[in-house]
C-alpha distance (Angstrom), angle and dihedral (degrees) to the residues before:
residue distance angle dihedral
X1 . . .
X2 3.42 . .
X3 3.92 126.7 .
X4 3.95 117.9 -140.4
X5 3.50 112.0 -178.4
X6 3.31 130.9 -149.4
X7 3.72 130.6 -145.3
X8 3.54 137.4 -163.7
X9 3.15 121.3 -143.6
X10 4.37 112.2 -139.0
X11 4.23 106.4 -166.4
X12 3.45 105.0 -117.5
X13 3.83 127.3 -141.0
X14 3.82 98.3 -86.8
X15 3.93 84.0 56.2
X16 4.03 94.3 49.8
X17 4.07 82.1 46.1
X18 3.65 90.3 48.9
X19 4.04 97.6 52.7
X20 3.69 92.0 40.4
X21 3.43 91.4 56.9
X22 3.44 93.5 55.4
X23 3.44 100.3 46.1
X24 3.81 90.0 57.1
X25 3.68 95.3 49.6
X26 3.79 83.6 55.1
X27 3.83 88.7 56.3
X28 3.31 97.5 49.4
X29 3.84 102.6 49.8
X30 3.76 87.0 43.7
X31 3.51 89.4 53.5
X32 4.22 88.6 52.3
X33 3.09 89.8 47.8
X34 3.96 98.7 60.3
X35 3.95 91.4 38.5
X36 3.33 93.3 53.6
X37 4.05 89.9 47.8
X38 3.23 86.5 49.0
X39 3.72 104.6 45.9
X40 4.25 85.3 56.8
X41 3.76 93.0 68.6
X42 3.39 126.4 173.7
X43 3.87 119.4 -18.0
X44 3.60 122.9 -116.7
X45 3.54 128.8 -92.4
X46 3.58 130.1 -112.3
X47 3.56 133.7 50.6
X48 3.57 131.1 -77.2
X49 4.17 114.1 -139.1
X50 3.45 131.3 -162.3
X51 4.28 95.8 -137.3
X52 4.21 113.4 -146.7
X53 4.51 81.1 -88.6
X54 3.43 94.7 62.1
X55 3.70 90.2 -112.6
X56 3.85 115.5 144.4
X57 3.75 114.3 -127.0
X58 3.84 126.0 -176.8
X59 4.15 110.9 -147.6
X60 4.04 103.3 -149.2
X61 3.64 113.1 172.8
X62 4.05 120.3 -138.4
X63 3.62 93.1 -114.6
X64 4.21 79.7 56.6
X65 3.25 95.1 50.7
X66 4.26 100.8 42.3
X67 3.97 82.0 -137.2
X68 3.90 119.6 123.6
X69 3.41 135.6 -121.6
X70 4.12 93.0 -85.1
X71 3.37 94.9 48.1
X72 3.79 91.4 45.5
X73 4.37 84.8 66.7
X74 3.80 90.2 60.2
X75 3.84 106.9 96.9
X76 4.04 103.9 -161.5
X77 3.83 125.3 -169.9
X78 3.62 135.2 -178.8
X79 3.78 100.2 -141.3
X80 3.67 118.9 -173.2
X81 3.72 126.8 -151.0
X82 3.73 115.8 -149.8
X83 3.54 140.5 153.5
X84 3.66 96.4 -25.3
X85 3.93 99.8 -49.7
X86 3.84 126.5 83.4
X87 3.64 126.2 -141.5
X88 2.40 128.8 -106.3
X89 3.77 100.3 24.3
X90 3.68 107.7 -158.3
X91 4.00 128.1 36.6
X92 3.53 128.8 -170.1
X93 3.77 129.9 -157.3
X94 3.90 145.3 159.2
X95 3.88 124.8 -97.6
X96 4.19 99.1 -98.1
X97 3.81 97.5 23.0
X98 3.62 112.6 122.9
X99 3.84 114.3 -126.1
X100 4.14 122.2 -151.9
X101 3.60 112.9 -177.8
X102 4.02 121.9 -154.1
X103 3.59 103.0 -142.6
X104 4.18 112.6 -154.0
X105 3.69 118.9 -177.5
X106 3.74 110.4 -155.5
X107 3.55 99.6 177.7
X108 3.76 122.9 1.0
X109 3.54 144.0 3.8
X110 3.77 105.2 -57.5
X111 4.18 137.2 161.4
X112 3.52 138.4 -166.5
X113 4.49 122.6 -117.6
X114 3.63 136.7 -178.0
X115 3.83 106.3 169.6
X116 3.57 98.9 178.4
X117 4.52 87.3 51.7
X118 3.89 94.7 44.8
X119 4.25 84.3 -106.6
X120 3.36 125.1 167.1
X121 3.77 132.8 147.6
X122 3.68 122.1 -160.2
X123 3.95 115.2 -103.5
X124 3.87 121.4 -91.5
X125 3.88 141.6 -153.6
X126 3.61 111.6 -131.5
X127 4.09 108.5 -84.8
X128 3.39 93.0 26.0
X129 3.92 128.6 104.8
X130 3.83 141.7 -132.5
X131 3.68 140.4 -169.9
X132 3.80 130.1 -147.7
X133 3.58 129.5 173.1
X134 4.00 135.8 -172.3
X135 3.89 145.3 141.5
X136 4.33 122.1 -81.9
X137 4.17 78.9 -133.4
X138 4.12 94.3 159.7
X139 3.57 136.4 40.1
X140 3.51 119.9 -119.0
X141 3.78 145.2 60.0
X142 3.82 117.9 -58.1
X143 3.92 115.4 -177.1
X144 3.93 111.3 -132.8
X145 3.65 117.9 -157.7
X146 3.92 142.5 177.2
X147 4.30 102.6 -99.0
X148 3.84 90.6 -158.9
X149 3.41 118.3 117.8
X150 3.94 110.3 -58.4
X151 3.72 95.1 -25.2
X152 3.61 96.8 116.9
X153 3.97 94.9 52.0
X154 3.63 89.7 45.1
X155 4.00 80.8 65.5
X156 3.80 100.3 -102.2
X157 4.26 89.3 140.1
X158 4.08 121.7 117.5
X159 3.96 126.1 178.0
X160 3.60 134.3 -108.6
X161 3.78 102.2 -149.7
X162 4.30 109.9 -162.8
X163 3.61 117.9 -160.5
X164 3.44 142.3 175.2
């Protein structure tokens, strides 16, 4: 007669190590995963319209915002200054809204012109950031550009488009 035996296998440490391991890398992206859901909140209000330019513009009432009327005139955009192009490229305001501009430098030294509006920005070193502010006092298109060095010929220019 022939013997067969039959072992049973008993999961040794390195095993228990192994499946606790997992489980706790389990528990920790789950938790991530609910922070970070959490941390998003609830989206804004408003609506976000594409306008006849193709330019994406978000439509946030005061009562939105908690801002008051004043505050409501001043237009503010983050404009970054790259590799000789700005972004975003084109800005619209109102006739009588005051304008601040957030100048980022991403790369280089850059600034921030408007001849025709008396606009200038102070000059930056790339990842550093600059403010300028000013009144949308005439209607029209005015070109802005980067004034350092050949920036502006090298086609780093937007436009500042005042309406009515």
């Amino acid at each position: 007669m022939t013997e067969t035996s039959v072992e049973t296998q008993m999961p040794t440490s390195g095993n228990k190590m192994n499946l606790i391991a997992i489980v706790g890398i389990i528990l920790v992206i789950g938790l991530v995963i609910y922070v970070m859901a959490q941390s998003y909140g609830t989206p804004p209000t408003g609506e976000i319209n594409e306008n006849s330019t193709g330019i994406m513009e978000e439509e946030v009432t005061m009562e939105d915002e908690g801002i008051t009327e004043e505050e409501a005139m001043v237009k503010e955009f983050d404009v970054k200054a790259g590799g000789f192009y700005f972004e975003p490229n084109v800005m619209r305001v109102k006739l009588g809204d005051t304008v601040r501009i957030i100048l980022n430098a991403a790369d280089m030294t850059h600034d921030f012109v408007i001849d025709e509006l008396g606009v200038r920005s102070s000059v930056i070193a790339g990842g550093d950031s600059t403010s300028v502010e000013f009144i949308a006092d005439q209607l029209g298109e005015f070109e802005y550009y980067c004034g350092v060095s050949n920036h502006r010929q090298l086609g780093m220019t937007g436009t500042l488009i005042i309406e009515e």
